[in-house]
C-alpha positions as YAML, in Angstrom:
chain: A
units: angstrom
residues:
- id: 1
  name: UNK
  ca: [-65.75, 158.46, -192.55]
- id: 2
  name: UNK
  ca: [-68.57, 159.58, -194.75]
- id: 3
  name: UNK
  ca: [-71.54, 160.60, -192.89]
- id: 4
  name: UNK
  ca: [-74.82, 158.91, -193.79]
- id: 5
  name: UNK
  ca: [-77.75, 160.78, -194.46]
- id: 6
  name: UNK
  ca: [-80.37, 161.61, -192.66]
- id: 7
  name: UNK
  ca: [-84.36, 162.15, -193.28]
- id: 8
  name: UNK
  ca: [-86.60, 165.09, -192.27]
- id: 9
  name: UNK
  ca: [-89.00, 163.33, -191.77]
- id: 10
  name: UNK
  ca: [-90.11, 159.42, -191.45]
- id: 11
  name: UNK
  ca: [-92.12, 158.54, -194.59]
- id: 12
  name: UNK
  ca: [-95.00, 156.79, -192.69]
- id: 13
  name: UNK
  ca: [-95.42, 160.01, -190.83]
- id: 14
  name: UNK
  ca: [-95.32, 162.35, -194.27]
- id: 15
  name: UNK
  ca: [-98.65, 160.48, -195.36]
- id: 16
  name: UNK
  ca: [-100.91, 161.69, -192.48]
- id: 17
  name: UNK
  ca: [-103.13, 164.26, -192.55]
- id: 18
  name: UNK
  ca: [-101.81, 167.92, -192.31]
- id: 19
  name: UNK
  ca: [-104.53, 168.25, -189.41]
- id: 20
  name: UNK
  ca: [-101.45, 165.33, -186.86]
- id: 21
  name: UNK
  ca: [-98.30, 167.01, -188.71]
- id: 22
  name: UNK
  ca: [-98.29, 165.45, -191.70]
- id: 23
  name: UNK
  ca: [-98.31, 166.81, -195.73]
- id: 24
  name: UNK
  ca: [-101.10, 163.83, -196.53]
- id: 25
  name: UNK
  ca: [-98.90, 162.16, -198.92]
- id: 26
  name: UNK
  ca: [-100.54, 159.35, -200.97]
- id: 27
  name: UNK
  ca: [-98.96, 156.24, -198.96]
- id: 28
  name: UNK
  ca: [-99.30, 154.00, -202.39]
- id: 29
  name: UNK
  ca: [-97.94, 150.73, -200.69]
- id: 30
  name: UNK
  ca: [-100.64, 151.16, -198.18]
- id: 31
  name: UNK
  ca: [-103.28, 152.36, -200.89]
- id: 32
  name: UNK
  ca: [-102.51, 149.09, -203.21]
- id: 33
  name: UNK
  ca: [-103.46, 146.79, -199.61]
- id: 34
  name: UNK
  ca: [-106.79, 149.26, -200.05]
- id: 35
  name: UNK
  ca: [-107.44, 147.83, -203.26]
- id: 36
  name: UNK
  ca: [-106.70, 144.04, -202.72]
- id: 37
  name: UNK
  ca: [-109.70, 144.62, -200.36]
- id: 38
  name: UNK
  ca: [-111.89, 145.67, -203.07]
- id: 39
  name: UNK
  ca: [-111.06, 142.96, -205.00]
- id: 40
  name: UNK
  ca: [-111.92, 140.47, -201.81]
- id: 41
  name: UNK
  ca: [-115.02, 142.24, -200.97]
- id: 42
  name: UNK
  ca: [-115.89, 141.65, -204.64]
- id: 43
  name: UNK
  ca: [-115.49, 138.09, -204.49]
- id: 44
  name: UNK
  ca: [-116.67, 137.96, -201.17]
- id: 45
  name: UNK
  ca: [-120.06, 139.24, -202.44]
- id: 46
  name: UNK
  ca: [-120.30, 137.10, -205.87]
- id: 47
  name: UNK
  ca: [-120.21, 140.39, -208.06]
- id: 48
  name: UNK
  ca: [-121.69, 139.65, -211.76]
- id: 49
  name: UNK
  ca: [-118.12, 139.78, -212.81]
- id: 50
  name: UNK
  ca: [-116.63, 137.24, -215.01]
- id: 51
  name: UNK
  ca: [-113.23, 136.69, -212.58]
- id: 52
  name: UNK
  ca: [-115.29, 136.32, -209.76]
- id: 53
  name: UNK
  ca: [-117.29, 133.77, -211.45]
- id: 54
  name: UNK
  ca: [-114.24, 132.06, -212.87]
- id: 55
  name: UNK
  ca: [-112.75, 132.12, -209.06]
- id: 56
  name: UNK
  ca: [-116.00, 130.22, -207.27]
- id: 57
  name: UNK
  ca: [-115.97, 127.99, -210.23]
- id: 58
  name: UNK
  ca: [-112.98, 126.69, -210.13]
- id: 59
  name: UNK
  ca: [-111.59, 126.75, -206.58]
- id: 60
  name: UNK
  ca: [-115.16, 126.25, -204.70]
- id: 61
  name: UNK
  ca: [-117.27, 128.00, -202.32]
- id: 62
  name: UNK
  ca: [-116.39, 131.24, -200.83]
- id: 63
  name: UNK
  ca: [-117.13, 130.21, -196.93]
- id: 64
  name: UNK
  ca: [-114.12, 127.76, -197.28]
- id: 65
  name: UNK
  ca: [-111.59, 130.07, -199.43]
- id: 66
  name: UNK
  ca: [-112.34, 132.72, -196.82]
- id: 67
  name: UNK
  ca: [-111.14, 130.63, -193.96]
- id: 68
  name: UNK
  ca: [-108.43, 128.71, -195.85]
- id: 69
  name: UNK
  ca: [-107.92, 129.86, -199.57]
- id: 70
  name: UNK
  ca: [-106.24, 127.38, -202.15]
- id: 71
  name: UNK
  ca: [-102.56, 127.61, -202.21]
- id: 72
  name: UNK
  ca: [-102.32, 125.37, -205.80]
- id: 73
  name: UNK
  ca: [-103.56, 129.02, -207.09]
- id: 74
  name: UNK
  ca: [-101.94, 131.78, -208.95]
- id: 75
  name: UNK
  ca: [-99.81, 134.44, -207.05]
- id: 76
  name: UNK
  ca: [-102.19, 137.00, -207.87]
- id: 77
  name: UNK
  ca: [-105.15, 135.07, -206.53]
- id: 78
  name: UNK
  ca: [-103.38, 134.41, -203.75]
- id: 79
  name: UNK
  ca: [-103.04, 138.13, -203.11]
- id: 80
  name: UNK
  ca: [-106.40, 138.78, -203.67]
- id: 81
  name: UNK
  ca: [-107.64, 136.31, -200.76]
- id: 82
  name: UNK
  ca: [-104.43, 137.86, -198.47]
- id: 83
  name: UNK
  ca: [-106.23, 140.87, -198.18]
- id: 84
  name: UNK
  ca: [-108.08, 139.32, -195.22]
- id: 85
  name: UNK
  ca: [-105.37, 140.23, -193.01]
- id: 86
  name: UNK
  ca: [-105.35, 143.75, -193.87]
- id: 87
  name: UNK
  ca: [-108.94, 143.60, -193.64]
- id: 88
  name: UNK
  ca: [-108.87, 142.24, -190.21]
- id: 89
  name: UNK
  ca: [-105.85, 144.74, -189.43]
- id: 90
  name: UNK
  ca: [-108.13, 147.61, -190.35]
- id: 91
  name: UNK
  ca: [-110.56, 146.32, -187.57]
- id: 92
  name: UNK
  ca: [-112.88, 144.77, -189.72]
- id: 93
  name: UNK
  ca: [-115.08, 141.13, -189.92]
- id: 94
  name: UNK
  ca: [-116.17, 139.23, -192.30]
- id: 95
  name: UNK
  ca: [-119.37, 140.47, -190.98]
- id: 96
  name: UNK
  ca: [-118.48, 143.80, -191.56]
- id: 97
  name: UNK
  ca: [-117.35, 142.77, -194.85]
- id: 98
  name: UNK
  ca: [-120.15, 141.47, -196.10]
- id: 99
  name: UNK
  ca: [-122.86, 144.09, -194.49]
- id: 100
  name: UNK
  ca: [-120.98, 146.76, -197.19]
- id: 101
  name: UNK
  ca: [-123.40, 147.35, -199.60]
- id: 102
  name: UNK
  ca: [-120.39, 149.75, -201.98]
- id: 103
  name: UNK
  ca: [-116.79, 149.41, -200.80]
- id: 104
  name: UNK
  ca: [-114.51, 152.97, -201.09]
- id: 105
  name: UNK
  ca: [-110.75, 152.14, -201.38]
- id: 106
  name: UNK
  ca: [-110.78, 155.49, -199.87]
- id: 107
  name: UNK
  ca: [-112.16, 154.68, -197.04]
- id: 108
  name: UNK
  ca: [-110.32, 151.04, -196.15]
- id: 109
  name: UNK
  ca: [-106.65, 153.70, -196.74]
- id: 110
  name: UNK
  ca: [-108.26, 156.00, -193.75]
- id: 111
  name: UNK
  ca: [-108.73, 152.73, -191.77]
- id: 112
  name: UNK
  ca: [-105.27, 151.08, -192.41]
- id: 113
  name: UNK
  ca: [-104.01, 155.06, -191.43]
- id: 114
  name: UNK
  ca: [-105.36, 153.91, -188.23]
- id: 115
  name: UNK
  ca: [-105.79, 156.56, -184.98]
- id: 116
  name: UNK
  ca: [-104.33, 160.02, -184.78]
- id: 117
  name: UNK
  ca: [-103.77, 162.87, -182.88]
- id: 118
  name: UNK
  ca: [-104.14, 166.42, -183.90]
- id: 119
  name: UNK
  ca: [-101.64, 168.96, -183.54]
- id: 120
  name: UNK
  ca: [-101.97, 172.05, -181.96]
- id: 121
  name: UNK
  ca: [-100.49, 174.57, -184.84]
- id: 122
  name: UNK
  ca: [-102.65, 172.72, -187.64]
- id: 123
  name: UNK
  ca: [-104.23, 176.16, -188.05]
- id: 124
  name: UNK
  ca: [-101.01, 177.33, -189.64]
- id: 125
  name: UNK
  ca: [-100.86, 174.74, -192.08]
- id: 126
  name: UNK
  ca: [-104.61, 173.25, -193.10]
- id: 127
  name: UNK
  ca: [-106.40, 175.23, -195.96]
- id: 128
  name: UNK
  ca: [-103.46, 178.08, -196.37]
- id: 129
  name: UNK
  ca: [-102.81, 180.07, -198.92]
- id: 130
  name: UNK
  ca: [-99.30, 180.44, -198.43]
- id: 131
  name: UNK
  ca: [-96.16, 179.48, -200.67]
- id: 132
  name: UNK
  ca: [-95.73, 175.71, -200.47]
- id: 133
  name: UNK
  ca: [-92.04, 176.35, -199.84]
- id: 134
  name: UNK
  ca: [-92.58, 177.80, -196.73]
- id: 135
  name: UNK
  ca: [-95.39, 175.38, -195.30]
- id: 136
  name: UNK
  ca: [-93.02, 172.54, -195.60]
- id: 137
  name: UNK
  ca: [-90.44, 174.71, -193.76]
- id: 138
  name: UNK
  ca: [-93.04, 175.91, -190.89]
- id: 139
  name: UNK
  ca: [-94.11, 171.51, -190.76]
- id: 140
  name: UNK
  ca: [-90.34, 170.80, -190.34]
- id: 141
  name: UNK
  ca: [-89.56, 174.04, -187.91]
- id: 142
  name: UNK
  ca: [-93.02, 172.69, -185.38]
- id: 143
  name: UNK
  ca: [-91.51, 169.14, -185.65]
- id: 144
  name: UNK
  ca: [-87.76, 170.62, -184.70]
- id: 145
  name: UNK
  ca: [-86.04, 168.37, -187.73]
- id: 146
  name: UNK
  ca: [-84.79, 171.15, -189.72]
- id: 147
  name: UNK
  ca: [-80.88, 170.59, -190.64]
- id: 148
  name: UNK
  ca: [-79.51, 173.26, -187.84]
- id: 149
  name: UNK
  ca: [-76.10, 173.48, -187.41]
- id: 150
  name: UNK
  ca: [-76.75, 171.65, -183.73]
- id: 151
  name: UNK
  ca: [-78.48, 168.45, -185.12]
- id: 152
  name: UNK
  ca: [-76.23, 168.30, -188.17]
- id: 153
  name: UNK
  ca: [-73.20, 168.50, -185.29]
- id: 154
  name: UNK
  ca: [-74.61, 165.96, -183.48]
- id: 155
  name: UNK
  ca: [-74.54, 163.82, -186.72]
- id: 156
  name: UNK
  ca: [-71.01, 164.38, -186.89]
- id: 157
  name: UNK
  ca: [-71.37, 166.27, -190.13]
- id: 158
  name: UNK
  ca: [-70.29, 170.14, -189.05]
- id: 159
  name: UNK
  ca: [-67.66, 170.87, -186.99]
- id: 160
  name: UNK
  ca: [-68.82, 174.88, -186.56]
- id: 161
  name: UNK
  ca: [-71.82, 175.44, -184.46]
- id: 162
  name: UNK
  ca: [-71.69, 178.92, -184.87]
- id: 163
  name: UNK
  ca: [-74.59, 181.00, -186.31]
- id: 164
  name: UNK
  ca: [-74.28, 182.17, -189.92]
- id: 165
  name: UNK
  ca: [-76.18, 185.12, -189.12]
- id: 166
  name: UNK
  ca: [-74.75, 186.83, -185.86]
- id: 167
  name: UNK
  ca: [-71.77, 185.17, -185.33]
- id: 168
  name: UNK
  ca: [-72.34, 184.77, -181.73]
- id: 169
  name: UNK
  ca: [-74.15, 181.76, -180.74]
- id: 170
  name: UNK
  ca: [-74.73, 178.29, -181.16]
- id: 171
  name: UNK
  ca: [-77.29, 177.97, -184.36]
- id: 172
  name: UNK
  ca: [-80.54, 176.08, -183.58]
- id: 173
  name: UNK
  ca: [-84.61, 176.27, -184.24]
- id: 174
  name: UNK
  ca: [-85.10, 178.32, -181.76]
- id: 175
  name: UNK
  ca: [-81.86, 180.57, -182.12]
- id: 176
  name: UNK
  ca: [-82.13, 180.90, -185.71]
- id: 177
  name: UNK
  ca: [-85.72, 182.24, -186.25]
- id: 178
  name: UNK
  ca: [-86.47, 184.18, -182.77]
- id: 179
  name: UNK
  ca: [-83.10, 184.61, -180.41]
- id: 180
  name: UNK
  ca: [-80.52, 185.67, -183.22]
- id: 181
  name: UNK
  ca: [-80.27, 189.67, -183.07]
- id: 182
  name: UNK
  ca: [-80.56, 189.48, -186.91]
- id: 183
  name: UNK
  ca: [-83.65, 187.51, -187.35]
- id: 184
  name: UNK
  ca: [-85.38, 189.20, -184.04]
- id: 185
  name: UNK
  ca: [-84.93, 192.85, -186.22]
- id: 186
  name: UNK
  ca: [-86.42, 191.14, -189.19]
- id: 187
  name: UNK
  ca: [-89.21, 190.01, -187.20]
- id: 188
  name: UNK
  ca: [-89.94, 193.00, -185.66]
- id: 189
  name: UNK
  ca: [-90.44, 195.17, -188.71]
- id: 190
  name: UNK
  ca: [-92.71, 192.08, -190.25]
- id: 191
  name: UNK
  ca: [-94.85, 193.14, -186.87]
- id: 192
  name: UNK
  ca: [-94.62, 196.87, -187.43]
- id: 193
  name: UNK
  ca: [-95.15, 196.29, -190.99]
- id: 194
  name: UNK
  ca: [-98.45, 194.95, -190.00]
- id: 195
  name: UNK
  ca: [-99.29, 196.99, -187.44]
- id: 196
  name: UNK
  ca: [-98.44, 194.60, -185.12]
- id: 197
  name: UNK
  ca: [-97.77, 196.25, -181.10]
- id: 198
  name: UNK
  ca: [-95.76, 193.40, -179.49]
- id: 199
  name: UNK
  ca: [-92.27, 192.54, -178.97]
- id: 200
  name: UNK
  ca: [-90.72, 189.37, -180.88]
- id: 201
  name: UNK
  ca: [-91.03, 186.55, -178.47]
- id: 202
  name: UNK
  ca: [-90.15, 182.74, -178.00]
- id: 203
  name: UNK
  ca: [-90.43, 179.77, -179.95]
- id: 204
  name: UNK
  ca: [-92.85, 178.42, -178.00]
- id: 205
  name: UNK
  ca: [-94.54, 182.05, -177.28]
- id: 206
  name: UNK
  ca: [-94.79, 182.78, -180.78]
- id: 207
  name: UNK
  ca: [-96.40, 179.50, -182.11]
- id: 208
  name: UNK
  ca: [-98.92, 179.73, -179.23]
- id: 209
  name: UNK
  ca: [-99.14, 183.26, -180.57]
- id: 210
  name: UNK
  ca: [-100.17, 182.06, -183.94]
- id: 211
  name: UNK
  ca: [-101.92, 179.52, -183.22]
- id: 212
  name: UNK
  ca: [-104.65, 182.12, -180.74]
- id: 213
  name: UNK
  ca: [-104.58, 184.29, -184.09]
- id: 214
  name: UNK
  ca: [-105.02, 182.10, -186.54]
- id: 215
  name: UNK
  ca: [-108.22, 180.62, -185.64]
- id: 216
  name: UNK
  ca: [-110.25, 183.26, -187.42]
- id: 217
  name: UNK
  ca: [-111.49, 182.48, -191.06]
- id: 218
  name: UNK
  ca: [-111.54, 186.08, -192.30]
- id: 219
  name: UNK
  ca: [-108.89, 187.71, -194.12]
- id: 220
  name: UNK
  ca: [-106.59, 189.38, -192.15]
- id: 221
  name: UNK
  ca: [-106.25, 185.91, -190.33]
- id: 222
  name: UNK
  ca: [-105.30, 184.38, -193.62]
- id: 223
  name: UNK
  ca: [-102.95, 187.03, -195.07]
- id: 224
  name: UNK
  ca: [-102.03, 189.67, -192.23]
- id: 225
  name: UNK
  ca: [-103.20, 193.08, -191.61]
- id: 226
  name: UNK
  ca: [-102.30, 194.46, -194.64]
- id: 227
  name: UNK
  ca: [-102.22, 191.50, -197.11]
- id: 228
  name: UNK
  ca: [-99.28, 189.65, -197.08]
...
């Protein structure tokens, strides 16, 4: 049996800021519902706009198509006057609606985001300089969903758990960049290299590690001791 494949990452989550975890992908399904509430708001408001005009014209006032629009009109109409329920989704009135003197699309996407919670290692992630290669592959490593040989057995889709690198152990997150006797030499002269007196530690250890010596805007912060 072919094995199905399997996602990094859930898409919803991929569109949140970097700040809870995320790589603030433009979520354009969720930025289109954004934009129907422009176009509301507009005709909420009775812009100078020919369409709006057109729209109270011919399907009456806009206290009545707010509460129960016209369904003899157009599909696209229709979608404009839908956007109350993403307006009232967002946590938003009529009220609050109407008090908008300008409407930002970009605002009503952060609403319909909704809540989140920061994560501790967004230090590592938010305004750095690094190669984007390895950003995405320090986002997946924090969330644990890199394709180890332990999740990708689990999935049915290896059958050897054993660690390309040393031979000797099961191959994991936490095996593969801080327990394997291969990768804990290479970290160790990456510390020396940068002058760096402490012994390789944990998974957990090290991204509390980072995290304590990241918080620092100068230079050394950003690129290491001696420029990385």
């Amino acid at each position: 049996m072919e094995a199905s494949k399997k996602a990094l990452r859930a898409w919803d989550k991929l569109c949140l800021p970097k700040s809870t975890g995320g790589l603030n992908l433009l979520n354009i399904h969720l930025w289109n519902k954004a934009a129907m509430c422009k176009l509301l708001w507009k005709l909420s408001k009775k812009k100078n706009i020919l369409w709006v005009k057109w729209i109270h014209i011919y399907y009456g006032k806009e206290d009545s198509m707010w509460d129960k629009f016209p369904k003899q009109a157009c599909w696209m109409i229709q979608k404009v006057f839908k956007a109350k329920q993403y307006i009232e989704e967002a946590g938003m009135t009529k009220e609050d609606l109407m008090n908008l003197s300008s409407f930002s699309i970009k605002q009503m996407y952060l609403k319909m985001l909704g809540e989140y919670i920061k994560v501790s290692w967004r230090r590592l992630i938010c305004n750095n300089t690094g190669s984007l290669k390895w950003l995405f592959i320090v986002t997946m490593v924090a969330h644990g969903r890199l394709y180890t040989k332990d999740r990708l057995a689990h999935w049915g889709m290896v059958v050897d758990h054993t660690c390309l690198l040393c031979q000797a152990a099961l191959e994991s997150i936490e095996h593969l960049f801080f327990r394997c006797i291969v990768s804990t030499f290479i970290w160790g002269k990456i510390l020396e290299w940068q002058g760096i007196s402490r012994n390789v530690m944990e998974w957990i250890e090290e991204i509390q590690w980072l995290e304590s010596n990241h918080r620092e805007k100068s230079a050394a912060a950003t690129y290491g001791k001696k420029g990385i």
